[in-house]
VOGU-230511 format. One record per residue (C-alpha): residue in three letters; x, y, z. Coordinates in steps of 0.5 Angstrom, whole numbers, plus 500, padded with zeros to 3 digits. Layout:
alaXYZ
...
END
This chain:
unk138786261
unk141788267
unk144795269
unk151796270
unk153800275
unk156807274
unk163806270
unk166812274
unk163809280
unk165802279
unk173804277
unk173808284
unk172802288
unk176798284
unk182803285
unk182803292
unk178795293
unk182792299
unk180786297
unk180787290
unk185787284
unk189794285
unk196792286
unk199799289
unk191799293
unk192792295
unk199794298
unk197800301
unk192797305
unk198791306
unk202796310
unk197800313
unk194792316
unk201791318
unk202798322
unk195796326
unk198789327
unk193786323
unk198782321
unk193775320
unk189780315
unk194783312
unk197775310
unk190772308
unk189778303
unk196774299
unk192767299
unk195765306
unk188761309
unk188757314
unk186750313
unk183746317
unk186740321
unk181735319
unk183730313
unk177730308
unk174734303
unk174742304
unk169747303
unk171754301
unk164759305
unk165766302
unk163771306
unk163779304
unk163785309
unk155787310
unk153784317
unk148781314
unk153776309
unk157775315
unk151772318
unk148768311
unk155766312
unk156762320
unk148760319
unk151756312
unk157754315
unk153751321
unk148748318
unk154743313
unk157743319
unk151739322
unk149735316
unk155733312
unk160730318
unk165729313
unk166735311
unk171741314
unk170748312
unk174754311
unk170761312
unk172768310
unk170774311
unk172782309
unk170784316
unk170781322
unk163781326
unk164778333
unk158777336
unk156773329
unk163769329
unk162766337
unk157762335
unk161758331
unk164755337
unk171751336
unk172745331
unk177741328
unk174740321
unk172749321
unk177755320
unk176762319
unk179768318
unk180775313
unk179773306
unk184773299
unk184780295
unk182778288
unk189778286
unk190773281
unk196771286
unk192771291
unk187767287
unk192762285
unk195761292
unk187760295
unk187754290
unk194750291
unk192751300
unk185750300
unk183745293
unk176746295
unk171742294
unk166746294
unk165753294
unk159757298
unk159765296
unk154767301
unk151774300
unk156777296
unk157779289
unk164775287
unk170780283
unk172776277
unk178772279
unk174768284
unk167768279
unk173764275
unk175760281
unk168758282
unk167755275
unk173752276
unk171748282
unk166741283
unk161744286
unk158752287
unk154755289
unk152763289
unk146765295
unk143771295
unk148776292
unk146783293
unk146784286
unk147780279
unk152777278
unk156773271
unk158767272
unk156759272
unk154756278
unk151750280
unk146753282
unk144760284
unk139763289
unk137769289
unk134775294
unk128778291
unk129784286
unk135781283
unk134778276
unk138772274
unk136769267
unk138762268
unk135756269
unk140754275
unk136760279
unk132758284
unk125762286
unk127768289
unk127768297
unk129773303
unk134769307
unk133775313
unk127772315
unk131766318
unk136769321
unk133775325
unk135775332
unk131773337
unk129777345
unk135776350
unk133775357
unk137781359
unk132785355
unk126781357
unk124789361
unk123792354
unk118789354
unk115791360
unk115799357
unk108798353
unk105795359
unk098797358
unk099804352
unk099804346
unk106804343
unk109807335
unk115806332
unk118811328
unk125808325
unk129815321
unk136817319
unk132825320
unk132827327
unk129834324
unk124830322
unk123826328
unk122832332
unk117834327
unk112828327
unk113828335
unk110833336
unk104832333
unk105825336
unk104828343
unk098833340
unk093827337
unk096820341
unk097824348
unk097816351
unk101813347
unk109812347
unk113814341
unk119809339
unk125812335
unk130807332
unk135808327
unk140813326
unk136819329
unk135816335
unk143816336
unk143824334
unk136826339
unk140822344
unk144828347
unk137831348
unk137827354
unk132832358
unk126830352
unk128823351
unk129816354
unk134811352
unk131805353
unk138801354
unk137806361
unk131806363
unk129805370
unk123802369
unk119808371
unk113810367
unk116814362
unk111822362
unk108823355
unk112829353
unk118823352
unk121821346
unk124813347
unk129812344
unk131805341
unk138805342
unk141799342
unk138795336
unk138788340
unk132791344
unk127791338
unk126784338
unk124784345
unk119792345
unk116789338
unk111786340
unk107791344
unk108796338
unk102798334
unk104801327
unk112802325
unk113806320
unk119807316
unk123813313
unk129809313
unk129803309
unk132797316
unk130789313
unk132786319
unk127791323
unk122791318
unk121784318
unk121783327
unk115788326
unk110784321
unk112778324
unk110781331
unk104784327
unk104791327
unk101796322
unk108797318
unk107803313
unk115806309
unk115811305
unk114811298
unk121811296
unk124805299
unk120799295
unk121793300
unk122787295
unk118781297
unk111781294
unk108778302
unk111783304
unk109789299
unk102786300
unk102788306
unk106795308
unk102801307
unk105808304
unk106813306
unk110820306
unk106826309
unk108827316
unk101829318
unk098823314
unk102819318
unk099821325
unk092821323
unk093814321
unk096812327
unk090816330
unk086812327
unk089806329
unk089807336
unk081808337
unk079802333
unk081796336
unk078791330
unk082794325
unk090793329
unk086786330
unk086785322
unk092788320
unk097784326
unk094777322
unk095781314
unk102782317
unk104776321
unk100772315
unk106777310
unk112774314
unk109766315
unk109766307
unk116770306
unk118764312
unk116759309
unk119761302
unk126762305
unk126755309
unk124751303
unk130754299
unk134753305
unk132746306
unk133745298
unk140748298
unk142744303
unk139737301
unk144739294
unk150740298
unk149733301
unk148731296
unk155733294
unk160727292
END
């Protein structure tokens, strides 16, 4: 059994879906695309994609809005581009990240751009332009006009949708926690653990911040309760640097007399009673691995993984339960402030004990990445197997 979604809910964002199957949504957000000179946009929702210039067969790579599918999406794209030369690729997103985009580079045999309102209309004029070969849903869970379009077509393919979703597909990969009853569905695996973004030069400083203390990483959305476990932080770890990451360190940020942005920061030594803020999600590949223990009070998969894969002591609150069994194995829980502290109290003073926790948690992301590299090569060794 899996659980419908709210039938209130679900008829909402159907109402006023972009991209969904609403005549008068679809033509509001037409008119308001063309009034922001969005016009590519507003043609693509009507089924008008670009098509490559390269004879040969195409491949239709599906993208959602999420930041995460759009990323699924490039590294597939850029995968088939390398290994199946008689290819070309037509990628569509419902937002457009640009950062992930560039790395795309320019080809004859790829065209990207906005993607098709599930309109049959729309659909119908995918289908006569495209005449896919193949069709990759990448991180998205397909409307039902493109679920059909899917059918209709050679060869599909549905990778790690973030929920269930009906339909028949040549073969299904799902990410942890979404259960398909099909023989065609792979072991579950988390994608994330291969696309996570790497240190950049330009950031290389970070690093430098924990140079010789101990440093934690608290990751919220409350700034109130921020406020709070700083203060005991400063009472219980005098040496030591709290890093705040997450929607309230953008929040603390106008405390610019009690914090310090690490996007700013001169390379000072940084006063006990400062608070560093992570302001820009690009620094934690580079400031991770000199953290000690990283709790969660707000669920971030990319930043969850950077921390076992650095191997710090990773605790989250009870409520988010993270999916994939190496990495529940490896995650404390914990939902009291003052718990908090005297663990990470602990941790300070006992040298052996961050030993063993850095191996539990980076032996935590070994496994998931392992995992999720095998079922990447399996799905690519099937699309070359494609005729």
């Amino acid at each position: 059994m899996h659980p419908a979604p709210m039938p209130g809910t679900a008829r909402i964002q159907g109402l006023i879906d972009p991209c969904g199957r609403f005549l008068p949504a679809l033509v509001y957000h037409d008119l308001r695309d063309r009034l922001r000179g969005e016009g590519q946009r507003a043609k693509a929702r009507w089924g008008a994609l670009e098509r490559p210039d390269a004879p040969g067969k195409l491949v239709w790579v599906v993208a959602g809005s999420s930041r995460s599918s759009v990323r699924l999406a490039v590294e597939i794209v850029r995968a088939i581009m390398a290994r199946r030369l008689d290819l070309s690729i037509t990628l569509t997103f419902e937002t457009a990240h640009a950062d992930l985009l560039h790395a795309l580079g320019s080809s004859r045999r790829l065209a990207w751009g906005y993607a098709p309102a599930d309109y049959a209309f729309s659909m119908q004029a995918v289908w006569r332009r495209l005449l896919p070969f193949g069709i990759v849903l990448a991180g998205v869970a397909p409307r039902p006009n493109l679920t059909r379009l899917s059918e209709a077509c050679r060869h599909s393919m549905l990778v790690a949708p973030p929920a269930f979703a009906p339909g028949r597909y040549e073969r299904i990969y799902p990410r942890h926690g979404v259960v398909f009853d099909d023989k065609r569905s792979a072991a579950p695996a988390d994608f994330d653990v291969l696309l996570l973004a790497s240190s950049a030069a330009e950031h290389a400083r970070a690093t430098d911040l924990t140079a010789g203390r101990g440093a934690f990483l608290l990751h919220g959305a409350d700034p109130q309760k921020a406020k709070r476990i700083f203060a005991l932080f400063r009472g219980h770890l005098p040496d030591c640097l709290l890093l705040l990451s997450g929607p309230a360190s953008r929040v603390l940020a106008r405390y610019s007399s009690e914090t310090v942005k690490l996007s700013t920061w001169t390379g000072l030594p940084i006063a006990p009673e400062k608070l560093v803020l992570i302001d820009d999600p690009a620094l934690l590949p580079a400031i991770m691995p000199g953290v000690w223990g990283a709790h969660f009070d707000e669920p971030d998969s990319d930043a969850l993984w950077q921390a076992l894969a650095a191997g710090a002591w990773v605790t989250a609150t009870p409520a988010w339960s993270i999916q994939a069994p190496s990495a529940r194995s490896a995650i404390g829980a914990i939902d009291e402030d003052n718990a908090l502290i005297a663990a990470w109290s602990a941790l300070e003073h006992d040298r052996s004990a961050r030993d063993g926790v850095a191996e539990s948690s980076r032996r935590a992301f070994a496994t998931e990445h392992k995992l999720a590299h095998a079922t990447m090569t399996d799905m690519l060794d099937r699309m070359c197997a494609w005729h």
